[in-house]
N, C-alpha and C positions, 0 to 999 in steps of 0.2 A: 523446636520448629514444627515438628509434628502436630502436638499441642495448639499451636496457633492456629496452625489449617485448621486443624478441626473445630477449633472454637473460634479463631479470630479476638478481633479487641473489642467487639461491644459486645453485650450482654444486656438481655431483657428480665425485668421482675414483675408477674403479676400476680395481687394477693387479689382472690375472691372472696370476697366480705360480704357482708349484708348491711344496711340502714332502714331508715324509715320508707323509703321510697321500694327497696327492696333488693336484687343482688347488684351491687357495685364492685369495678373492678379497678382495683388502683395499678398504674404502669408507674415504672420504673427505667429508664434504660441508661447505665454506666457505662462510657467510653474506660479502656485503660489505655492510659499512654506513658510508657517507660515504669516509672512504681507510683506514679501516681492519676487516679481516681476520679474521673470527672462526670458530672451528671450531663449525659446528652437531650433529654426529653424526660417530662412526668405528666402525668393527667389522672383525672377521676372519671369513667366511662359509665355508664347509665346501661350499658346495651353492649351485647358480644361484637356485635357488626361494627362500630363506631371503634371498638378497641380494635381489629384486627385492621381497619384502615390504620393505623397508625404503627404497631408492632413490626420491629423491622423482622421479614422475612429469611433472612440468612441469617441472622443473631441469636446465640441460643436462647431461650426462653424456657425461663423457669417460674412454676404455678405453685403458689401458696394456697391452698384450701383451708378457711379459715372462715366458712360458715356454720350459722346455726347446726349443724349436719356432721358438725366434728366439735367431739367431746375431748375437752383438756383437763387433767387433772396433776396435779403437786405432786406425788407420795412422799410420805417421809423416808427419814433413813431407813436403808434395808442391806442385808446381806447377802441376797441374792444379788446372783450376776447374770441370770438367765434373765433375758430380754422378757421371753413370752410368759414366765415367772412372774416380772412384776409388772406384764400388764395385765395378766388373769389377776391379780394381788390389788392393782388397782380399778379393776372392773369385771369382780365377779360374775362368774360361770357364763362369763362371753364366750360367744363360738367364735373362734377366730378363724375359720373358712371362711366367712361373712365379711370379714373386718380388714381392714388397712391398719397399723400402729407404727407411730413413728416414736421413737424415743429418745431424750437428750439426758447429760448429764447422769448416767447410769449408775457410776461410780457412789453417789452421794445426791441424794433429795432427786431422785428421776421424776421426771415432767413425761408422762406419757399424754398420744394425742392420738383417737383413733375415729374414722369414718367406714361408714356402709362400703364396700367393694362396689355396689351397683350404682351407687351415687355415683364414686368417681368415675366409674365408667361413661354415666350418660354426659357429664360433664367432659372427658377426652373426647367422648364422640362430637357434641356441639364443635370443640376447640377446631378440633378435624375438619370439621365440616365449614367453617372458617374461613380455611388454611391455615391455622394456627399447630405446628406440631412440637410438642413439649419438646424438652433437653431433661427437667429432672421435673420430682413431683415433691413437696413436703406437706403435711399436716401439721394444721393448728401452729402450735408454738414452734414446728420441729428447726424451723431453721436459724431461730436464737443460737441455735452453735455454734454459726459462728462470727455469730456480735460476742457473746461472752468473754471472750477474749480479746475485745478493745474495749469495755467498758466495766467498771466498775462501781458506777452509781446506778439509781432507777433508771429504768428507763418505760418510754410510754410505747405505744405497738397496739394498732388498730384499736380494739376498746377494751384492752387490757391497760394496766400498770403494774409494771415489772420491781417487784425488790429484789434488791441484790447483793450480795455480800461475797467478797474473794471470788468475783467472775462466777458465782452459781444463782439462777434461780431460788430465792426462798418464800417466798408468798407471791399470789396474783390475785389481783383485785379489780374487777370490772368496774369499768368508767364510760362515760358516752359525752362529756364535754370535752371540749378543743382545747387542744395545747400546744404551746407554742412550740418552736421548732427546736429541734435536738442538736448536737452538734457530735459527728459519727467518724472519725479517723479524716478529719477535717471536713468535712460535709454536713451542709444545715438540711438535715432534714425531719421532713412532721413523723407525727406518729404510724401517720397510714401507710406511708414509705417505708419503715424497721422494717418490715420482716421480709417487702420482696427484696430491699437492700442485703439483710440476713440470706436468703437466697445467691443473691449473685455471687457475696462476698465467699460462700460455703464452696462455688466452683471455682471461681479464681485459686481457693487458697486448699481449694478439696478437701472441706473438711464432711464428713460424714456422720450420720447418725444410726443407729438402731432399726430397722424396720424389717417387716417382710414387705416390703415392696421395691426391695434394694434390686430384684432381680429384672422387674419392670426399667427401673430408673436405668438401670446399666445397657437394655436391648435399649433405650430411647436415644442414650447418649450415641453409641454406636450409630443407630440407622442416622441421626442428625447429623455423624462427624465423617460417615460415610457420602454422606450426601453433598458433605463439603470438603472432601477430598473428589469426589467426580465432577463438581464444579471448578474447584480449582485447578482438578486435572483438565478439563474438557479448556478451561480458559487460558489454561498457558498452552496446551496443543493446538486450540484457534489460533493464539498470539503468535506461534512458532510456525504453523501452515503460512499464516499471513503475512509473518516476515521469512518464512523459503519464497514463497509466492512473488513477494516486492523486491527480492533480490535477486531471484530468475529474471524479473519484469526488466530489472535495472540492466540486470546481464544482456538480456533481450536485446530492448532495447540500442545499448551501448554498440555490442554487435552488429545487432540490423541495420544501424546508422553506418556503419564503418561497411558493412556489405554493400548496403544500395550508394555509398557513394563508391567503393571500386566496383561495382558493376556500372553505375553512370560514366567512370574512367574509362572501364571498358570500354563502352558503349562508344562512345567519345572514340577511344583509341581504335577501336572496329572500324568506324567510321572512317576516321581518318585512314586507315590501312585500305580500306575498302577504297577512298578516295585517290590514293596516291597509287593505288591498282590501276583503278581506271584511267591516271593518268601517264602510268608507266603503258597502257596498253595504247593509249592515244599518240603519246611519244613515240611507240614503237612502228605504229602505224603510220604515224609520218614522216618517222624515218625511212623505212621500207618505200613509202609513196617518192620522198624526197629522193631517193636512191635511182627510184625508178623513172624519176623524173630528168636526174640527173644523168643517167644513164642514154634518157631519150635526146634529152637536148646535146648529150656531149657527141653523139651520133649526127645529129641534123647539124650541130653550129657544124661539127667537120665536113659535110657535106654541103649545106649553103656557102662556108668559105671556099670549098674545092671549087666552085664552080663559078664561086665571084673569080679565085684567081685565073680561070681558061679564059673571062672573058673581058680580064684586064688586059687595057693596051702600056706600051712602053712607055708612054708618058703621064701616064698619071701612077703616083705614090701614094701607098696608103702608109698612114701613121697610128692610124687608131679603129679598132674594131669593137664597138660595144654591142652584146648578143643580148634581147631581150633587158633593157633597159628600166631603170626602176622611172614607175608615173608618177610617184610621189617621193618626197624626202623623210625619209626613216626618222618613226617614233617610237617610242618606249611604248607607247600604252596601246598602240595600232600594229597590224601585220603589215609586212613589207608586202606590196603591190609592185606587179615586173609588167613588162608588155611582153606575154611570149611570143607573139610574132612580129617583133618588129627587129632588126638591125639597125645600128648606126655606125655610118663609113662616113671617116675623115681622111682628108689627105693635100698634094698638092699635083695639079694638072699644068703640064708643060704645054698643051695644044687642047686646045679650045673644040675642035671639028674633034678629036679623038675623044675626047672627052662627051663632047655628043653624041659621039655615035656610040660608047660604053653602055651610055645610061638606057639606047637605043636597044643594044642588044641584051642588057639588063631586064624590060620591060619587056622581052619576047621569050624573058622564062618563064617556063610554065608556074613554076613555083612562087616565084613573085608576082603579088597582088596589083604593088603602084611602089613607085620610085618619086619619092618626093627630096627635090631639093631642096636643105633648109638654107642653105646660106653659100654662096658663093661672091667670093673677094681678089681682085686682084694685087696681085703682092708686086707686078713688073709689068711690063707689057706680053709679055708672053708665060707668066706664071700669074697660076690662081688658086687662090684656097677653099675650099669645097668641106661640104657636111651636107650626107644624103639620109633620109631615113626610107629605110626599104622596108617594108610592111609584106608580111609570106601570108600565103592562103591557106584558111585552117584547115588543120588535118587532126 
């Protein structure tokens, strides 16, 4: 898992080569997917700028140096097992403070390949300057290591031709025509493609070589896997902020909605309380009024009565007293209307002159306004039926 962070599934290979034209830089870039091997993009670049438009940026990328500028040589069988042995052995009284050496196949017929330190330095700095920043670095042949172990015939590699016998390099012989394409642990690929394919396949499968620049290759790998460990870190702590975030939002949300509507309930039920206040207080209020109303009128009817009966005579009957009379007939949707000053007297009058003269001294009370007779009928010759409306002066 670790592994993956750090390197992921594509990988990039560029060999710097030279031609007619002058330094060419062939790409390479292998998808892995499960065990097997797929080519995602290749090209031939004329110019640094044109290759780094294309180089995927998070991919490791691994540089083949493989120009004029780096010398490869065969050695035959040897005994030694010191590395820096048999590259002094294959290129006399070299300083190797000066020198890069990368070496394969040590064991039997060692292929050493070595360049100027200062070369590849200005070459890092271009890549740099890019944005291009290495994963590993090989010279010359170095990264045949680990094709050798899937192939067992010639094979072809930028403008070399490779013999080969029991997976070892035995003779190399330069070439500069075209050939047709290879076929590499099922991949068709040309010759200019072997070695940064030899590159990629050497990390996948970690195979290593000989050098002293093993100590370089290892800070590269590092600062690269670090680099993709803080991006992978920094994108699943985004992914994770931003789903705390959307599910505070949701919580939010879901909440908020359930507050503002029991606060709209409230709001609503305030109201309501608030209204059935005011109408508990209105109630109250006409109650108290109605009380006092009642109070007043139950004082006056008993006093208007008192005084109708001192100045009723013995012949006329009262049967019926209505005190402040309703003006209209009771609705549902309307307030009940009374006439508070009027009386209605019904009855029956046995004498006609008594009866006149009632209504007579009716009309000389102060308190009554006018004596209006509504209907008067005779029931016999000496009885009659009578309905007065007596109307009082407001007080």
């Amino acid at each position: 898992m670790l592994k993956h962070i750090k390197q992921g599934k594509v990988f990039s290979g560029v060999e710097i080569t030279e031609n007619s034209s002058g330094i060419s830089y062939e790409l390479l870039v292998i998808k892995q997917a499960a065990d097997e091997l797929h080519i995602a993009n290749r090209g031939s670049f004329n110019s640094l700028e044109s290759l780094a438009e294309v180089v995927p940026k998070t991919a490791p990328l691994v540089i083949i140096i493989n120009t004029s500028q780096v010398l490869t040589k065969l050695v035959g069988p040897s005994t030694n097992s010191n590395p820096e042995a048999i590259v002094n052995g294959a290129f006399p009284n070299l300083k190797l403070e000066n020198f890069y050496y990368e070496l394969i196949q040590k064991e039997s017929d060692p292929l050493v390949s070595i360049v100027k330190r200062t070369y590849v330095d200005e070459l890092m700095a271009s890549f740099k300057q890019e944005g291009l920043i290495p994963y590993f670095i090989h010279f010359g042949l170095g990264s045949m290591a680990a094709l050798l172990s899937y192939s067992s015939s010639d094979i072809a590699v930028s403008n070399y031709q490779l013999e080969i016998l029991n997976h070892r390099i035995i003779s190399i012989q330069a070439f500069s025509t075209a050939i047709s394409e290879q076929e590499i642990n099922g991949l068709a690929l040309s010759h200019k493609e072997m070695l940064a394919f030899g590159g990629i396949l050497g990390q996948i499968g970690s195979t290593a070589a000989s050098s002293n620049f093993l100590a370089q290759n290892k800070v590269l790998r590092t600062e690269f896997g670090d680099q993709r460990i803080f991006r992978f870190s920094f994108r699943a702590s985004l992914i994770f902020v931003l789903t705390l975030l959307l599910v505070n939002f949701l919580f939010f949300d879901h909440y908020h909605s359930q507050v503002s509507s029991l606060t709209e309930t409230m709001e609503v039920n305030n109201s309501k309380i608030s209204r059935l206040k005011e109408l508990e207080t209105d109630v109250s209020k006409k109650e108290e009024r109605l009380a006092l109303l009642q109070s007043s009128s139950n004082s006056r009817a008993t006093f208007y009565l008192d005084q109708i009966a001192q100045t009723l005579p013995a012949s006329v009957l009262l049967d019926q007293l209505i005190y402040q009379p309703l003006e209209k007939a009771v609705k549902e949707s309307s307030p009940i209307q009374v006439d508070e000053r009027v009386l209605l007297v019904k009855g029956i009058s046995k004498d006609a002159d008594h009866f006149s003269n009632w209504i007579v001294s009716l009309e000389a009370l102060d308190w009554i306004a006018s004596v209006q007779t509504m209907d008067y009928d005779y029931v016999s010759k000496t009885t009659s039926r009578f309905s007065l409306k007596i109307t009082f002066h407001e007080k």
